[in-house]
VOGU-3710 file (C-alpha; in Angstrom, 3 decimals, decimal comma):
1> xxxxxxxxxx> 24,742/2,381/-15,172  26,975/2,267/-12,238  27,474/6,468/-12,532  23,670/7,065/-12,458  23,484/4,687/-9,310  25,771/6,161/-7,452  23,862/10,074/-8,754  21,130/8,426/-7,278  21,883/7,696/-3,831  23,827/10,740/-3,595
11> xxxxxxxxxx> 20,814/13,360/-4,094  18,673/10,872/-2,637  16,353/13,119/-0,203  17,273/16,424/-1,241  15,602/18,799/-2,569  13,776/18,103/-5,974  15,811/20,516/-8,048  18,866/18,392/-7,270  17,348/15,861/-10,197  18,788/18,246/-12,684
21> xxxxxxxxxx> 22,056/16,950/-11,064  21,152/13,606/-13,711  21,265/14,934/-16,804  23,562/13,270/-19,304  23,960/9,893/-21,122  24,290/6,478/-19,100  24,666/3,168/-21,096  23,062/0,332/-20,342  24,808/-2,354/-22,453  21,611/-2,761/-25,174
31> xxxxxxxxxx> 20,683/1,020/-24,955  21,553/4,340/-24,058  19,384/6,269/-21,972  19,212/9,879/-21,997  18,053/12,216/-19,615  17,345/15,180/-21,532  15,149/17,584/-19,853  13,684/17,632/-15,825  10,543/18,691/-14,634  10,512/22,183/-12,026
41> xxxxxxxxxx> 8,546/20,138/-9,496  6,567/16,879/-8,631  3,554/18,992/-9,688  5,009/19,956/-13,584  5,148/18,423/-16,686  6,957/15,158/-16,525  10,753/15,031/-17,104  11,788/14,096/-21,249  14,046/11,031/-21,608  14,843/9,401/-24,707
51> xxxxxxxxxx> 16,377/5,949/-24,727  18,927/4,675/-28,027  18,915/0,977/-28,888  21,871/0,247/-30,878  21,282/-1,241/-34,061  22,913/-4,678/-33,405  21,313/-5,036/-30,525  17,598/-3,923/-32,213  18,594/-6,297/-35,245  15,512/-5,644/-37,495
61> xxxxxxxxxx> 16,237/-6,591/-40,881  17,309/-3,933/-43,062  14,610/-3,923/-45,350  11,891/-2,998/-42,943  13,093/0,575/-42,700  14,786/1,118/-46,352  13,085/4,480/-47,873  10,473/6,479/-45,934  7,461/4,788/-46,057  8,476/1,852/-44,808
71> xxxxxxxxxx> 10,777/3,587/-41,869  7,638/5,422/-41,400  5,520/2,099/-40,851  7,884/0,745/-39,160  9,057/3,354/-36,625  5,062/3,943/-36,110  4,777/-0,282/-35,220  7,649/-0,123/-32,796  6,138/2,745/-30,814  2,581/1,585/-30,269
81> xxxxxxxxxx> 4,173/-1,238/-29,074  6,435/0,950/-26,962  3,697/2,707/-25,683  1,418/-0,025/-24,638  4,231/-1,657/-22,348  5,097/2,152/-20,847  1,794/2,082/-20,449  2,036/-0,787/-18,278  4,564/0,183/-15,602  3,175/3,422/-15,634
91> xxxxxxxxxx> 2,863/4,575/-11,741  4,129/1,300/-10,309  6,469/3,870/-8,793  5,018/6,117/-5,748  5,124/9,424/-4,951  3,736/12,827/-4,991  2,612/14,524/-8,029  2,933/13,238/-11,219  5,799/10,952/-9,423  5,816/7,254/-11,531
101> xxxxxxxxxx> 4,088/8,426/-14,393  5,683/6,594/-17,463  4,031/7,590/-21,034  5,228/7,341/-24,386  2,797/9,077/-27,864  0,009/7,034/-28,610  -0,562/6,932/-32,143  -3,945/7,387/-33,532  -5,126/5,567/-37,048  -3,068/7,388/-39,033
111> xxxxxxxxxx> 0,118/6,235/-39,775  2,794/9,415/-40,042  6,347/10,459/-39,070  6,537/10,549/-35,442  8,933/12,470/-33,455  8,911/9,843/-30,376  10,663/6,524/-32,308  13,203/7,043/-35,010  15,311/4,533/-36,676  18,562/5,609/-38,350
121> xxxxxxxxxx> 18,456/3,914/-41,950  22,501/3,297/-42,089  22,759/2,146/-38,641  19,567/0,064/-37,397  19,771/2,707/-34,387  16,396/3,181/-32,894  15,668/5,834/-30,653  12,199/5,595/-28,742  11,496/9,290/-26,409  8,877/8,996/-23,700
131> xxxxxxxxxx> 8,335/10,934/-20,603  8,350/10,385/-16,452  7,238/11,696/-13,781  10,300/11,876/-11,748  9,238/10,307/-7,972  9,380/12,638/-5,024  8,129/12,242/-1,378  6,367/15,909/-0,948  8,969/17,967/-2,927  12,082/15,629/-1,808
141> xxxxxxxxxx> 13,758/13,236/-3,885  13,083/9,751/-3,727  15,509/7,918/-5,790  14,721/4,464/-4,565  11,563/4,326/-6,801  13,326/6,471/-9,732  16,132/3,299/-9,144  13,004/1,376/-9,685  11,758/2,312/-12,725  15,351/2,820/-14,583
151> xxxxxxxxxx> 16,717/-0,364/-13,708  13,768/-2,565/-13,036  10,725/-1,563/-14,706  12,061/0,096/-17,984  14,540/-2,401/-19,395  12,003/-4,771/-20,292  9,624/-2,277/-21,895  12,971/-1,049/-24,148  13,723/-4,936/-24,992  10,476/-6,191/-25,745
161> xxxxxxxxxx> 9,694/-3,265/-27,883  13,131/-2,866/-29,779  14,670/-6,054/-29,889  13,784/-8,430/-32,785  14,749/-11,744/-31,537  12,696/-11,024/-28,122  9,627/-10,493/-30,700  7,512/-13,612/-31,242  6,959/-15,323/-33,969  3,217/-13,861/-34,599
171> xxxxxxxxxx> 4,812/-10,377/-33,239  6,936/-11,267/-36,225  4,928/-11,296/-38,848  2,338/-8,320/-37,546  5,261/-6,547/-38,015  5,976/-7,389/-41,405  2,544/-7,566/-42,383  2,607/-3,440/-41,633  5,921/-3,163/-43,906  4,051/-5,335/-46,681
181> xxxxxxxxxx> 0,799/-2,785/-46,338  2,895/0,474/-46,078  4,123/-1,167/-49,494  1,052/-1,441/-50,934  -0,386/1,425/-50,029  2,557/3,651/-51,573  1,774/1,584/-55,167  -2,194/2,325/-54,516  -1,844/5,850/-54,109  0,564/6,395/-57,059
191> xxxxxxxxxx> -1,456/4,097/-59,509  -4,426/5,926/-58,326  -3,213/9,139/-59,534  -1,755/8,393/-62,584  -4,374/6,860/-63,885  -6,962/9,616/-63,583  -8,557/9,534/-59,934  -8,670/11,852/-57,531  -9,348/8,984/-54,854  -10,385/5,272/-54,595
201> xxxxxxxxxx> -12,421/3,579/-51,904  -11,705/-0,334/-52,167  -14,578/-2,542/-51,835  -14,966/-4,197/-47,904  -13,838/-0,980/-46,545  -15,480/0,523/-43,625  -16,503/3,975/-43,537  -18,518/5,086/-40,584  -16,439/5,726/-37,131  -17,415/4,574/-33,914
211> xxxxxxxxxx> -18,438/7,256/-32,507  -18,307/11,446/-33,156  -14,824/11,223/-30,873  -13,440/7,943/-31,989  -12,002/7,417/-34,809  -11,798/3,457/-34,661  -14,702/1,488/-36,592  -17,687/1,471/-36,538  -18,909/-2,288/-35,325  -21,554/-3,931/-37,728
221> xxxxxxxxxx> -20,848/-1,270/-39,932  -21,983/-1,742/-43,625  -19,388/-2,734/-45,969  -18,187/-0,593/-48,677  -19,606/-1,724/-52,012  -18,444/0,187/-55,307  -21,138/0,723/-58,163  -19,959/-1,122/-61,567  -19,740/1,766/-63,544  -17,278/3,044/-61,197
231> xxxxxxxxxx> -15,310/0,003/-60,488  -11,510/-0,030/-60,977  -8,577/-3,273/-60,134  -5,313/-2,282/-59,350  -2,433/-4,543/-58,560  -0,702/-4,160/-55,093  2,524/-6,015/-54,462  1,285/-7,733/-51,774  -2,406/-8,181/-51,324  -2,497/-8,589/-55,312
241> xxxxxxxxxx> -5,822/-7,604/-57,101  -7,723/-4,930/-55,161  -10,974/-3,399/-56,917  -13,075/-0,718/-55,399  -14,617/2,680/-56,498  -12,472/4,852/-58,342  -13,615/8,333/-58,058  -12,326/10,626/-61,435  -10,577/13,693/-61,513  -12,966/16,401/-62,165
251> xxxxxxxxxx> -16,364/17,986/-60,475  -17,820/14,954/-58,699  -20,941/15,335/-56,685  -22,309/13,482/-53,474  -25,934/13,116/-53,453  -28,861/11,367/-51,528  -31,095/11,952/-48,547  -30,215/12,633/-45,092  -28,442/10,414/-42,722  -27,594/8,068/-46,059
261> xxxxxxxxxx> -23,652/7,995/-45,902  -23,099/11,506/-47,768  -20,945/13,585/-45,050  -19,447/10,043/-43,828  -17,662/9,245/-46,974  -16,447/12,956/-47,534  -14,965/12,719/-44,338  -13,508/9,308/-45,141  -12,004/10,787/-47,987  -10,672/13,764/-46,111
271> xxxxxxxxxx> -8,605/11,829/-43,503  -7,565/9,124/-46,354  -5,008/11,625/-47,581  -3,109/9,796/-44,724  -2,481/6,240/-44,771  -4,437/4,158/-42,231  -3,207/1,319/-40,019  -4,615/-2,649/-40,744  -8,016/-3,177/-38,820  -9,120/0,670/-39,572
281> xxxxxxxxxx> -11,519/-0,041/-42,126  -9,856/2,484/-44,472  -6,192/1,069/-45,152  -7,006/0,944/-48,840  -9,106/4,089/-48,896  -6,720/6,862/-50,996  -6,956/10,833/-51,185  -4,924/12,642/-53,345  -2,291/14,104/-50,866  -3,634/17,453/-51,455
291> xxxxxxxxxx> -6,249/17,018/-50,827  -7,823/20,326/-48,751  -11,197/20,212/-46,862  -12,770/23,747/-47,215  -15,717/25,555/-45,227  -16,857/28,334/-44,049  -15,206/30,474/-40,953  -17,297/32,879/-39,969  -14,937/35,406/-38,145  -11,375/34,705/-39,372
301> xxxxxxxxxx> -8,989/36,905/-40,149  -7,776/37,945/-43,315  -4,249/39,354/-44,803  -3,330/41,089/-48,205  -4,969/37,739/-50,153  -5,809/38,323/-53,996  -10,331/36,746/-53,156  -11,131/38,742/-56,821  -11,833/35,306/-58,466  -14,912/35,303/-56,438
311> xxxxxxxxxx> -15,385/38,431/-54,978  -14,945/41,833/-56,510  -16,957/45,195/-56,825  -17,506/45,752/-53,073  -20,370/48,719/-52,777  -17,304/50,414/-50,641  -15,144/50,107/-53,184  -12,299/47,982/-51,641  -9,482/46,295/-53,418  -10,254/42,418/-53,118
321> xxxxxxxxxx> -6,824/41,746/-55,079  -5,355/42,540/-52,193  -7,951/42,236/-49,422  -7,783/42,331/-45,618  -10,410/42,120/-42,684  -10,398/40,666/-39,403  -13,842/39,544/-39,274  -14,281/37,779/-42,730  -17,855/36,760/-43,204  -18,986/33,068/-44,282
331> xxxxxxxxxx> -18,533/33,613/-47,755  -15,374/35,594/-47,609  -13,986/33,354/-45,234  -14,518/30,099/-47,708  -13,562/32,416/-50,597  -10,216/33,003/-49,163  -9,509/29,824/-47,783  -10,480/28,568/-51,467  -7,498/30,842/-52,849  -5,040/29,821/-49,886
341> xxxxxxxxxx> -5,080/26,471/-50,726  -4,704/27,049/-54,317  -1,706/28,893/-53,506  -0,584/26,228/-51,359  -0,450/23,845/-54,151  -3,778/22,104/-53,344  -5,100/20,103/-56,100  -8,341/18,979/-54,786  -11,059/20,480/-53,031  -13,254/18,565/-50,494
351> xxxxxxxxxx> -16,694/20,566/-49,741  -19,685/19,732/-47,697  -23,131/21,934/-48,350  -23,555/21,779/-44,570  -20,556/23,586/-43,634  -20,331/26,084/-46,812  -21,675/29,652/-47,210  -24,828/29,420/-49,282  -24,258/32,488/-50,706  -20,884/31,850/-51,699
361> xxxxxxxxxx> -21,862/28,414/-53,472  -24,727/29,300/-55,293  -27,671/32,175/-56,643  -31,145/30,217/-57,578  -32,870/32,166/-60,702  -35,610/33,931/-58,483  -32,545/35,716/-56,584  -30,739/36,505/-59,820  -33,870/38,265/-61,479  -34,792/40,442/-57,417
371> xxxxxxxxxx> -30,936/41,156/-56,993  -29,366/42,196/-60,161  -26,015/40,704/-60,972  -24,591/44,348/-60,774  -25,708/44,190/-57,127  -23,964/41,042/-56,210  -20,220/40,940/-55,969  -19,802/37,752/-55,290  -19,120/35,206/-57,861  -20,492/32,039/-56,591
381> xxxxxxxxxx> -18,353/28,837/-56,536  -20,785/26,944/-59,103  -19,483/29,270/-61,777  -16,043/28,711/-61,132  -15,753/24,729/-60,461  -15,809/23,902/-63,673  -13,303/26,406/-64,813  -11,131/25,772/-61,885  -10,424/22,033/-63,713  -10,268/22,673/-67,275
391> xxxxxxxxxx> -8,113/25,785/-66,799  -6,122/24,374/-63,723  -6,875/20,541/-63,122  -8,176/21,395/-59,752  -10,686/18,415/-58,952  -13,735/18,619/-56,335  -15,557/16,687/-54,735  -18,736/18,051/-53,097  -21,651/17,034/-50,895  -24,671/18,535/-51,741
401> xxxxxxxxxx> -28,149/17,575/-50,079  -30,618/20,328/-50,863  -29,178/21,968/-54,060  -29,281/20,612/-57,831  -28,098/23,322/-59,154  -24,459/21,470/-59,330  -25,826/18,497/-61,735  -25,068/20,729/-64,321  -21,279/20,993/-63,579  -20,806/17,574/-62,113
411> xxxxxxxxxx> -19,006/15,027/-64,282  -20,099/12,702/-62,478  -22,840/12,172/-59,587  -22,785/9,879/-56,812  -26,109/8,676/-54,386  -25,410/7,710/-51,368  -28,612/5,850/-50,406  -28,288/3,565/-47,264  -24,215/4,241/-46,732  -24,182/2,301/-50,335
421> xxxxxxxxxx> -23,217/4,352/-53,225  -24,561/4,670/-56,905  -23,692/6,059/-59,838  -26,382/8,357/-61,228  -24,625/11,006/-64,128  -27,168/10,261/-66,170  -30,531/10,169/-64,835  -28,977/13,342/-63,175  -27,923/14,841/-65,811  -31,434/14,160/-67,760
431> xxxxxxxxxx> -33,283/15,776/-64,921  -31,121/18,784/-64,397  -32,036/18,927/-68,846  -35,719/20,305/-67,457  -34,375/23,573/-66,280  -32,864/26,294/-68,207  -28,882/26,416/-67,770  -29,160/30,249/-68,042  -30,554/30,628/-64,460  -27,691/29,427/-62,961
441> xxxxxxxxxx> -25,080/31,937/-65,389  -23,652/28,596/-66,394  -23,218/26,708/-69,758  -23,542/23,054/-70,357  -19,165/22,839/-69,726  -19,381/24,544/-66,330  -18,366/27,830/-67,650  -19,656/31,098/-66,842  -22,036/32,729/-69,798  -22,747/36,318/-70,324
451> xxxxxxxxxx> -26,084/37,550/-69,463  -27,973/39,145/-72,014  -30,281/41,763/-70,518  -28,299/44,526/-71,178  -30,069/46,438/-68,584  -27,743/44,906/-65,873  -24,476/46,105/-66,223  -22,394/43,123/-65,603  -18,756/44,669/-65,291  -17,658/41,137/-66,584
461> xxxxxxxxxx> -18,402/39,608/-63,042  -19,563/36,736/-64,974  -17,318/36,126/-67,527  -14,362/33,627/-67,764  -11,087/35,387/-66,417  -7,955/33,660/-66,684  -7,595/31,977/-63,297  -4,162/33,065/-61,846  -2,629/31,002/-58,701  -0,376/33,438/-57,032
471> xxxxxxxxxx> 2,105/30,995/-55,962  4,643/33,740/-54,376  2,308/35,767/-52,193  4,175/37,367/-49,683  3,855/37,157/-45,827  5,374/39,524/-42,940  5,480/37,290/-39,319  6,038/39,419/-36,466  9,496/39,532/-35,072  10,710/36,908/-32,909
481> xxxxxxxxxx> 10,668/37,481/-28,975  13,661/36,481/-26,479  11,262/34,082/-25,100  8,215/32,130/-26,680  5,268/30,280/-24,967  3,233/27,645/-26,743  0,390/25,802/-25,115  -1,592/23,694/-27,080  -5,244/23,563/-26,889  -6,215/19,983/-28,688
491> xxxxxxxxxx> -6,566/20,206/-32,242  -8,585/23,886/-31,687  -5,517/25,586/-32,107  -2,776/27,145/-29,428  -1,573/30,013/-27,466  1,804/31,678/-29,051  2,292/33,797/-26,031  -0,903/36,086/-25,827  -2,044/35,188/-29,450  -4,891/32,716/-29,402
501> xxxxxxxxxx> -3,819/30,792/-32,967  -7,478/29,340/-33,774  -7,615/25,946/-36,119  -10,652/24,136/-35,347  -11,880/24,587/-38,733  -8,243/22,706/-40,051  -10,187/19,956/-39,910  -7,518/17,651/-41,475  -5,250/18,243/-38,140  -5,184/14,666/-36,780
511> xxxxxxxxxx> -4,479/14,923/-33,335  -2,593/16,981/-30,436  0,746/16,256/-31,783  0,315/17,457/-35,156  -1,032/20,723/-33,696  2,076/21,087/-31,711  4,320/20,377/-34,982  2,170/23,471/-36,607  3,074/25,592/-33,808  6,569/24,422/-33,703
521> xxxxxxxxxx> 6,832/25,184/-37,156  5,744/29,147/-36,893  8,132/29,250/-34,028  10,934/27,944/-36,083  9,755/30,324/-39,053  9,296/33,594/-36,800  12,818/33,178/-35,532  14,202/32,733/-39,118  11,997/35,190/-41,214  10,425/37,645/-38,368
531> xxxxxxxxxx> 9,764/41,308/-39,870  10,632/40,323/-43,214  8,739/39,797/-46,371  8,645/36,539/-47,508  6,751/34,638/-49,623  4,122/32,245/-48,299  5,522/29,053/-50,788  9,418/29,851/-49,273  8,345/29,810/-46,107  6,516/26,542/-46,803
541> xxxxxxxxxx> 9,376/24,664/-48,934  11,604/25,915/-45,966  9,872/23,640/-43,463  9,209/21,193/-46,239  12,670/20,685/-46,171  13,848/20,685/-42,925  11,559/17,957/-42,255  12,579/16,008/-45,391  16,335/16,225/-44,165  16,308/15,904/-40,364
551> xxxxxxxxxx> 13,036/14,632/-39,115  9,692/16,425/-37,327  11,826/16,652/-34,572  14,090/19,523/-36,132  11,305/22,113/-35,799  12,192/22,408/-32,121  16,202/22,520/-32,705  16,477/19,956/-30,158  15,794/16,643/-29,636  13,733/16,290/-26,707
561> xxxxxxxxxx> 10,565/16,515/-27,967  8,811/13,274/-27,388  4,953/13,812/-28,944  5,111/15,870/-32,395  3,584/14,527/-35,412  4,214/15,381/-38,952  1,593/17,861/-40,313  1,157/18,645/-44,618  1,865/21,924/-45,977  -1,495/23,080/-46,028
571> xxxxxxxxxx> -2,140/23,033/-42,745  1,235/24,644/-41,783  0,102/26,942/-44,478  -3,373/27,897/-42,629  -1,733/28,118/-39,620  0,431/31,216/-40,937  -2,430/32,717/-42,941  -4,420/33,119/-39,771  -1,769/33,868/-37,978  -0,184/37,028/-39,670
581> x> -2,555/40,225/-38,399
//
């Protein structure tokens, strides 16, 4: 303390590149502060600081942070409160610039590895990284107000975020209330999935967000209200019996009229492959993990991927086993992001009719009998969903407003009719009866049938091939440059140097800080595997692993990274696939 005092008043009103005079590690009896990285100028991104509470000092009882979901709860519980009090002092310092600015991550409603707080599990160490603007009067130091917020302003943020006994007593048990949730949650999601769901959505929840860029709750929102027949209790450790809608492994499909709830619980489903804070509305709402969201992207690029399963006999005569384009069309776009995340291990599909190629999805009758099937090369996903589950136990889940052509392959069938769903297989099923099965090239098990006017010459694009996942297709990054710049853009994507990386249609990417993880992630892989062949699953397990062992944080290979967010393998997986040219 006394060392970065005395820095102080000795570069006090010098020029603002004298700051970099502080970096280093001063203790401050409780905590350590570190000043890790200083901003150019007044004008540039605040300087990164990270502070370490020592673990007798924190004093949180072990058990709140013993395996990684509840460090995960817990490390995301200290840092919103973190954040609110940073929040708080924030430019109570003056200056110039960005001089006073104090900011820590702000979590959203997910609840995921964060690289801002860490606690170590053998130690009790927690160590919280934030950001501030470093005060300056023009471009001159001004160290009084710096003084101010090191040794005024930020102690009490530090203690009343990271010390248990300053906690109070209702402090106290919000904080084990999120350990006794992150608990329950871990039993929900593995009970859901061994016994046969793809996802469950407990009664009470709430579905619809507050607005279309909010995620928090809708207010007066209409509870979530399973159907019998679907209705399923499990046992949590905590909250005891839970019972809610219990959605089967399989082809399910999501019917009912417009603006009825269809594309609102999809995308409930879609972000529930994350767990959800208390108050959210979908804490007990449960995705498989793999869970991939798939669409359409007009316009994306393309790379030596194996799209035959669904598209084959191009009039041109190009290879789709090993197919290329920079300017994939709707349905060759879905097609191949269909095959990427089989090959990223993706065990359930989430699809909405509003964002899907028609022509990729489905071919009425009328179309069939104009267009001969020897005209068409593409294989349309109706005649492969089925298929896709008995052969490979790859579940769906689709939303489907204008088409009943999918009753047929739906094991079950779901109406959403005012944001309240109902079970409907049957009368479904005994509608879909009236029409012949043969005009959609489908039999009654979701399997492809031959045609037999043998005046089309099929050339098998209808039959039943064995469905192969390539799990070891191989990638080539570019080589790595001496110097790499990443700016983030959102959750659209980022800049890697000149390359505009686009991911808008990633439309499980969370937030900001997840994007920059993704990006981190190529970095790290394009300095480790640049110009070779690799394949896509190594490169995947790689970061996998990395993560596993030494935190989000590792992707950068230093510490001082203060807002990067965990992202899933399928996403880091995307990122690559549109990536490599």
């Amino acid at each position: 303390m006394n060392r970065l005092q005395s820095e102080l008043r000795r570069i006090d009103h010098r020029g603002y590149p004298a700051y970099k005079d502080l970096r280093g590690s001063y203790d401050f009896g409780k905590y350590v502060l570190n000043i890790e990285h200083i901003q150019g100028d007044p004008f540039a991104s605040p300087s990164s600081l990270s502070v370490k509470i020592k673990g007798r000092a924190a004093g949180f009882p072990k058990e709140y942070y013993n395996g990684y979901d509840r460090k995960t709860a817990f490390e995301d519980f200290i840092l919103r409160r973190f954040s609110f009090f940073a929040a708080g002092i924030s430019f109570k310092a003056k200056g110039s610039g960005k001089s006073g600015m104090v900011s820590a991550s702000r979590p959203g409603q997910e609840i995921m590895e964060r690289s801002a707080c860490k606690v170590d599990e053998s130690t009790g160490d927690i160590i919280l990284r934030f950001v501030v603007g470093f005060p300056a009067r023009g471009r001159s130091i001004d160290a009084g107000e710096l003084e101010k917020i090191l040794f005024r302003l930020l102690p009490g943020v530090v203690e009343k975020s990271g010390i248990f006994k300053l906690f109070t007593e209702n402090e106290k048990v919000k904080l084990k209330e999120q350990i006794e949730l992150s608990d329950d949650q871990k039993t929900l999601r593995k009970a859901v999935g061994e016994n046969g769901f793809a996802a469950f959505i407990a009664d009470g929840s709430i579905l619809p967000r507050e607005s279309g860029v909010s995620e928090r709750p809708m207010k007066n929102a209409v509870l979530f209200k399973s159907p019998e027949s679907m209705r399923v209790t499990f046992e949590l450790p905590h909250k005891g019996k839970i019972t809610g809608m219990g959605i089967k492994k399989g082809v399910t499909l999501i019917v009912g009229g417009g603006y009825h709830g269809k594309s609102t619980l999809l995308q409930t489903l879609e972000k529930s492959v994350y767990p959800h804070i208390a108050g959210d509305g979908r804490e007990y709402i449960v995705t498989d993990a793999t869970g991939v969201k798939l669409r359409a992207e007009d316009g994306r690029s393309v790379k030596n991927e194996d799209i035959s399963l669904f598209i084959r006999n191009l009039p041109n005569g190009k290879d789709t086993k090993n197919f290329s384009t920079l300017d994939a069309s709707g349905s060759t776009s879905q097609a191949a992001n269909t095959i990427e995340a089989l090959e990223a291990g993706s065990r359930l599909f989430l699809i909405d009719e509003d964002t899907s190629a028609t022509n990729f999805m489905i071919r009425d009758e009328l179309m069939e009998r104009v267009i001969s099937a020897d005209k068409e090369p593409i294989v349309p996903f109706i005649k492969r969903v089925g298929q896709l589950y008995e052969q490979n136990g790859i579940s769906t889940i689709l939303v489907a407003g204008s088409c009943g052509a999918f009753f047929h392959v739906a094991d079950t069938v779901i109406q959403m009719d005012r944001y309240m769903p109902k079970e409907i297989t049957k009368a479904a099923k005994e509608a879909a009866a009236d029409y012949p099965l043969k005009m959609h090239g489908i039999s009654k098990d979701g399997m492809c049938i031959k045609s037999t006017d043998n005046s089309q010459n099929m050339d098998n694009i209808n039959e039943n091939p064995e469905i192969e996942i390539n799990g070891e297709r191989k990638v080539k990054l570019p080589k790595s440059d001496d110097r790499t710049k990443i700016k983030v853009m959102g959750t659209d994507g980022f800049l890697y140097n000149k390359t505009n990386v686009d991911l808008r249609y990633l439309e499980q990417i969370t937030d900001a800080e997840q994007m920059l993880a993704i990006s981190k992630a190529l970095e790290y892989l394009i300095k480790k595997y640049g110009g070779k062949e690799i394949s896509l699953n190594l490169l995947l397990d790689d970061i996998e692993n990395l993560m596993e062992k030494k935190g989000v944080e590792a992707l950068t290979g230093r510490g001082s990274v203060p807002d990067m967010s965990r992202p899933r393998r399928f996403e880091i997986a995307g990122c690559i696939n549109r990536f490599v040219k």
